[in-house]
C-alpha positions in Angstrom: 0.0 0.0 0.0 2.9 2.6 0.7 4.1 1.9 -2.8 0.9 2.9 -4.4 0.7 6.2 -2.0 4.2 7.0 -3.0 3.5 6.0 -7.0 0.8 8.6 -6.4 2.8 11.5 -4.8 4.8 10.2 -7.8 2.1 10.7 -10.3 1.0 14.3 -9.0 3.9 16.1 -8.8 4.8 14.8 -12.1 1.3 16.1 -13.4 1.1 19.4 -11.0 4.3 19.7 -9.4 2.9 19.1 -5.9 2.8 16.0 -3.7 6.7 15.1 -4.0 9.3 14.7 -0.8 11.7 17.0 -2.8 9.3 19.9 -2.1 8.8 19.3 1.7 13.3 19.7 0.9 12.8 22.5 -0.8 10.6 23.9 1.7 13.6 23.1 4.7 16.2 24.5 2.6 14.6 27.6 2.3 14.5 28.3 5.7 16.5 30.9 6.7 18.3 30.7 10.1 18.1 34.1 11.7 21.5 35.5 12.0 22.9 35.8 15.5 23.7 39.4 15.7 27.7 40.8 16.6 28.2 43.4 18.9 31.7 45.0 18.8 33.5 44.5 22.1 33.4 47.6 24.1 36.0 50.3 24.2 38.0 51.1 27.0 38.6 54.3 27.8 42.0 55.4 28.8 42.0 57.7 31.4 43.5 61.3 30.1 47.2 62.1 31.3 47.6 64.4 34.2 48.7 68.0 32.7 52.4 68.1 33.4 52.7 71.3 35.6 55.8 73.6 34.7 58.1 73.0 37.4 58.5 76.0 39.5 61.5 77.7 40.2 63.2 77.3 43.9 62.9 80.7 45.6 66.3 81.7 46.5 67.3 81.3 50.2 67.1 84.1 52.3 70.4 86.2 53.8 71.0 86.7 57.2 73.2 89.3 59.2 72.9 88.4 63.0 73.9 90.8 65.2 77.6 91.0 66.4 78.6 90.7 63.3 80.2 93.2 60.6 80.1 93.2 56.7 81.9 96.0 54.6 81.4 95.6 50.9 78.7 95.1 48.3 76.0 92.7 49.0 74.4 90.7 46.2 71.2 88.6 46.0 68.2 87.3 44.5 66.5 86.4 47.8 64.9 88.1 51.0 67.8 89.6 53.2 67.9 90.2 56.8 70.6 92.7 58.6 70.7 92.9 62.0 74.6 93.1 62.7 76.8 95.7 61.3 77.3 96.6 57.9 78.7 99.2 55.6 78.2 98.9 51.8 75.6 98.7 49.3 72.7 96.1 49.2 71.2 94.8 46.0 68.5 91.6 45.6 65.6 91.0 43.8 63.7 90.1 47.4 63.2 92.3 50.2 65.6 94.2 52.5 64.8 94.3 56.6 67.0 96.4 58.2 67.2 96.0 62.2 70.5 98.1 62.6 72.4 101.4 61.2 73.9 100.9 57.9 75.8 103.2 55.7 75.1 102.4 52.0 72.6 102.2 49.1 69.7 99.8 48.6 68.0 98.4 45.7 65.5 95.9 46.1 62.1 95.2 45.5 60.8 96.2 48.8 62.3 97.6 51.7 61.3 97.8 55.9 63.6 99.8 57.9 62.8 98.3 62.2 64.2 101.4 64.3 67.2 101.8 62.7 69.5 104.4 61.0 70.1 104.6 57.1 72.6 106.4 55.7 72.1 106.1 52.2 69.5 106.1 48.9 66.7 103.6 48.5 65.4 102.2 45.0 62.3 99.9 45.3 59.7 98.4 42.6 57.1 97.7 45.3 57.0 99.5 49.0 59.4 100.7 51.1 58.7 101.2 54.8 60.0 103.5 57.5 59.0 102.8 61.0 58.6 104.8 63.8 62.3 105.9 65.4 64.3 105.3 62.1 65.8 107.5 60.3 66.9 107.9 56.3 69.5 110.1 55.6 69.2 110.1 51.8 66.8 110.2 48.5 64.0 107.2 48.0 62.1 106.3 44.6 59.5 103.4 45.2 56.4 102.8 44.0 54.5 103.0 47.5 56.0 104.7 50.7 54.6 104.2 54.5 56.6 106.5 56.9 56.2 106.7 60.6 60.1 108.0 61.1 61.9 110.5 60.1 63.6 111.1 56.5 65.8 113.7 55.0 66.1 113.6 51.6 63.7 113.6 48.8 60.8 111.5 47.7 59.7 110.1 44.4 57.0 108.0 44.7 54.7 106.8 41.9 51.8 105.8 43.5 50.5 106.2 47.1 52.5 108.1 49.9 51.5 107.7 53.0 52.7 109.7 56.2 51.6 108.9 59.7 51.3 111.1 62.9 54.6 110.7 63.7 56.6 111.3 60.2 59.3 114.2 59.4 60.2 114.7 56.0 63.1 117.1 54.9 62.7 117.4 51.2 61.0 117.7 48.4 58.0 115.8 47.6 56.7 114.0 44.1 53.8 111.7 44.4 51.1 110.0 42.7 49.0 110.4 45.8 49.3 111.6 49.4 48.0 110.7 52.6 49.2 112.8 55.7 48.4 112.6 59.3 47.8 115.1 61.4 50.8 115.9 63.4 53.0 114.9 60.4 55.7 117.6 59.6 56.5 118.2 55.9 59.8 121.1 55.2 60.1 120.6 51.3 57.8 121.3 48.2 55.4 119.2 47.4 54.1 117.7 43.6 51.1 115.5 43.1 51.9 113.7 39.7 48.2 113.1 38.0 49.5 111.9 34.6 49.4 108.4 35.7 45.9 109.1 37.0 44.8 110.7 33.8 45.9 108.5 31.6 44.2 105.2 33.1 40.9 107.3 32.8 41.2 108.1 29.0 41.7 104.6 28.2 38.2 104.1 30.0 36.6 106.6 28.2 37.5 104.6 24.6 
């Protein structure tokens, strides 16, 4: 009996094209397996570098006179120095100058604090120079700011503020930026209030 049912499957798909094993074949092999999908591994992220930081350069070290001792000659440095013995010469540094004794000589620095003590000699400073109360400045000072509670004989050139406190004495003549005096301050010289700086700032305000 199966051989008759398979003449017949036979038979039809001979006649229609139907009824045949090779199309239940067919039928398989079109079937499409679905496609497993890929995913790309993930990527790992690196963390950044650190910014390198410039490295900085090593302040210089600071100078030292202690009392008791004595120095004559010309004194050089980019550091802070410190003079509390005695010395006699000229003093030039990039840091700033504390004087806690007399001296005899110049000074150029960028700043410069006189402690009750004696100065015989000019001062050049790019930022402020201050004179305390019982010192004394025998000579010229240029600077950019000036506090004064002592006394000073000599002339002043200061570009921006000048301030003078109860207790200050200035011998000389007088060119600032600005000036602040206290009362019981005593000024002997000429005085000259330089604007240009002044001016200047506030036309580039007004463009």
């Amino acid at each position: 009996m199966d051989n008759k049912k398979n003449n017949m499957k036979q038979a039809m798909f001979e006649m229609f094209g139907v009824g045949s094993d090779q199309e239940e074949v067919k039928k398989e092999e079109k079937a499409v397996i679905p496609a497993t999908p890929v995913f790309d591994a993930p990527i790992e992220k690196k963390p950044a570098p650190a910014p390198v930081s410039p490295i900085a350069k090593p302040k210089a070290a600071a100078s030292y006179l202690a009392p008791g001792t004595t120095f004559e000659g010309t004194l050089k440095s980019e550091g802070d120095i410190e003079v509390a013995g005695s010395f006699k010469g000229n003093i030039t540094t990039s840091g700033t100058v504390i004087l806690r004794s007399n001296i005899e000589g110049n000074i150029e620095a960028d700043s410069v604090s006189i402690i009750v003590s004696d100065l015989k000699g000019d001062i050049k400073a790019k930022g402020t120079v201050s004179v305390s109360e019982n010192s004394t400045v025998s000579g010229n000072i240029n600077s950019t700011e000036l506090l004064c509670s002592g006394k000073i004989d000599g002339d002043l050139s200061v570009s921006e503020n000048l301030i003078l406190e109860s207790t200050a004495c200035i011998n000389g003549n007088i060119k600032t930026g600005a000036i602040t005096v206290m009362k019981g301050a005593v000024i002997m010289g000429g005085i000259e209030i330089n604007t240009y700086a002044t001016k200047k700032e506030v036309k580039k305000e007004e463009k």
